[in-house]
C-alpha positions in Angstrom: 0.0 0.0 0.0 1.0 3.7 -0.6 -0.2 7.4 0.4 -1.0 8.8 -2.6 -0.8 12.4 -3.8 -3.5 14.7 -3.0 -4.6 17.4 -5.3 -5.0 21.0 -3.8 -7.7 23.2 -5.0 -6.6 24.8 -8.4 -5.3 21.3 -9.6 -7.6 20.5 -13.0 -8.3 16.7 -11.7 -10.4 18.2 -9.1 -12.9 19.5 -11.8 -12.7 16.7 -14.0 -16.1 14.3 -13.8 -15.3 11.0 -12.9 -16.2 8.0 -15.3 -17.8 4.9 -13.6 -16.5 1.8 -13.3 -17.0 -1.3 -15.2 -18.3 -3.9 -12.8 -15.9 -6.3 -14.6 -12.9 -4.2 -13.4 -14.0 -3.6 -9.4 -12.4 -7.0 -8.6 -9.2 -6.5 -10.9 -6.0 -6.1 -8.6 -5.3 -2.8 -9.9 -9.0 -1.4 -8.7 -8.3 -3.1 -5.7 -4.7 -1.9 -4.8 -6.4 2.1 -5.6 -9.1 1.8 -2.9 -6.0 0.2 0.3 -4.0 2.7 -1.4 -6.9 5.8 -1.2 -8.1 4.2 2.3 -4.7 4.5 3.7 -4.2 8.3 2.2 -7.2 9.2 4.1 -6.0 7.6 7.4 -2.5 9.1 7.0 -4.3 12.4 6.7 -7.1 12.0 9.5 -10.0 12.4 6.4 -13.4 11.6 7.1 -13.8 10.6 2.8 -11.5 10.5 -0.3 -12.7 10.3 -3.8 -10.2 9.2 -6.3 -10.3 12.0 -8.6 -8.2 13.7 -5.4 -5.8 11.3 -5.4 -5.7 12.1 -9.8 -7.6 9.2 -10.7 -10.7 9.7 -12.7 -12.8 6.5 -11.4 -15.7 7.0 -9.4 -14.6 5.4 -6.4 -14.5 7.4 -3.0 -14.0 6.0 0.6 -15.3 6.9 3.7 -14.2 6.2 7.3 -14.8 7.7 10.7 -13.1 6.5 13.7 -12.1 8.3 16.6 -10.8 10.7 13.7 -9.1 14.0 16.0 -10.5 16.0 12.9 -14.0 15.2 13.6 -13.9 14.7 17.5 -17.6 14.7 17.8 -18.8 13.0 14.7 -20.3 9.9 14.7 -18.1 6.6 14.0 -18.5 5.5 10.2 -17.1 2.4 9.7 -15.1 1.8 6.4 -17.5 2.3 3.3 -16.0 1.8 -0.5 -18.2 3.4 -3.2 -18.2 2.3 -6.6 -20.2 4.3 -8.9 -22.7 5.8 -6.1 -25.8 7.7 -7.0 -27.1 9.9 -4.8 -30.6 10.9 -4.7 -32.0 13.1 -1.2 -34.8 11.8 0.8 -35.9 15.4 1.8 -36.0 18.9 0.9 -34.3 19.6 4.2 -30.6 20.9 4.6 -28.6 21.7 7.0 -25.5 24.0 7.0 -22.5 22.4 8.6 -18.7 23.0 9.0 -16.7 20.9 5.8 -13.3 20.9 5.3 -11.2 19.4 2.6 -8.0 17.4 2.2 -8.1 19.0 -0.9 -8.5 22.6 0.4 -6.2 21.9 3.2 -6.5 24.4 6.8 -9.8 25.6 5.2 -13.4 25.4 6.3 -16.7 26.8 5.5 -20.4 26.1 6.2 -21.7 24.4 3.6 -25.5 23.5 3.1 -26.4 20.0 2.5 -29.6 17.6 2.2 -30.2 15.6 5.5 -31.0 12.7 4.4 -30.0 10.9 1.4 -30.8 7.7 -0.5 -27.0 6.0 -1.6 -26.8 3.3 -4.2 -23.5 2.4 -5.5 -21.2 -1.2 -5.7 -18.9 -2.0 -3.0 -15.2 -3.1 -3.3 -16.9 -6.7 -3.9 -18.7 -5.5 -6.6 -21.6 -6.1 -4.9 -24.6 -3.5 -4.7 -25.5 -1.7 -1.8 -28.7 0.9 -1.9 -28.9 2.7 1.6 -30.2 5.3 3.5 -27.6 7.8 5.3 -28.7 10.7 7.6 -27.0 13.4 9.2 -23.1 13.8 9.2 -22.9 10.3 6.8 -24.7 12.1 4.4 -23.1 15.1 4.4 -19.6 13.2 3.8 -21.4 11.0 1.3 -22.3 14.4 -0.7 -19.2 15.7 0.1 -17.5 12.6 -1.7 -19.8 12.3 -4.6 -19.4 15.9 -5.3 -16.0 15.2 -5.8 -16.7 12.7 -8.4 -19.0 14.9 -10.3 -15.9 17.7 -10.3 -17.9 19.9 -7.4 -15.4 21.0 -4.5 -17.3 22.1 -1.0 -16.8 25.9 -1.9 -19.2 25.5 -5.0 -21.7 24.8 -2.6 -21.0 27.7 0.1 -24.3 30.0 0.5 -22.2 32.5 2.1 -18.2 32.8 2.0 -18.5 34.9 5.3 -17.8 31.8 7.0 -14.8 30.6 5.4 -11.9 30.4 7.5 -8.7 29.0 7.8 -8.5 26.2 10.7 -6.6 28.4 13.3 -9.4 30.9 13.4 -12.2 28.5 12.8 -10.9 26.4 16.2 -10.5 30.4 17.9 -13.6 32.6 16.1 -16.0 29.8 15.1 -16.0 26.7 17.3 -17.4 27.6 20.3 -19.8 29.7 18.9 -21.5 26.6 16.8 -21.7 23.2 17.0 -18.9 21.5 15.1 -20.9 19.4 11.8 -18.0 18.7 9.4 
């Protein structure tokens, strides 16, 4: 396994839409090797999600993981969660505005408004298909990760840029003052 590169903000891969997969290539060694490689980038840099187009790949994979992550103290544990092609559809007109950051966008955060609860279909690392219903913070990183895919960084989303701060002033200015949902 390898930590792989991550593209910053300004890179052209993070723009670029993803293609899906060919459910005769999830099993192939190579796809296989890309998600331990992309799951161990995102431990190595305490993320909650990584989609492959930030690690320059154009598949549609992304991975998600939340455990005891010192980046998201209070968030919920998410146990690993490999995405193959995912479709995304929301369950309610709701949304929510909650703090995002961005391995991408590193020291960065903003409010971001997202759907509260979402329908996810998508293949898993098996290649086998998994059609579930996230709420809450999984559904905001499952957005978050299938934005990537579709060439959509958190900043597209941003109702108001008032709010986006680096890290040091977000943890000083903006943490107590609001519940942390990133």
């Amino acid at each position: 396994m390898a930590i792989l590169k991550v593209a910053r903000l300004g890179h052209p891969v993070l723009r670029n839409v993803a293609a899906p997969v060919p459910l005769s290539e999830i099993r192939l060694p190579e796809t296989q090797r890309l998600i331990d490689d992309m799951v161990e980038t995102m431990r190595e840099y305490n993320g909650a999600g990584l989609a492959a187009t930030q690690v320059h790949t154009g598949k549609q994979i992304a991975v998600i993981e939340v455990l005891a992550n010192p980046r998201y103290p209070d968030a919920p544990n998410i146990p690993l969660t490999v995405l193959v092609n995912p479709v995304v559809t929301p369950l309610t007109e709701a949304m929510e505005e909650g703090w995002e950051g961005c391995l991408s966008i590193p020291d960065m955060r903003g409010k971001v408004p997202r759907y509260t609860s979402v329908r996810l279909q998508a293949y898993d690392r098996g290649g086998e298909p998994m059609d579930l219903v996230a709420k809450d913070f999984f559904a905001r990183v499952i957005q978050h990760e299938s934005d990537h895919l579709n060439g959509i960084v958190y900043l597209d989303r941003m109702k108001d840029l008032s709010t986006l701060t680096h890290l040091t002033e977000w943890s000083r200015y903006w943490l107590g003052a609001s519940e942390q949902a990133d």
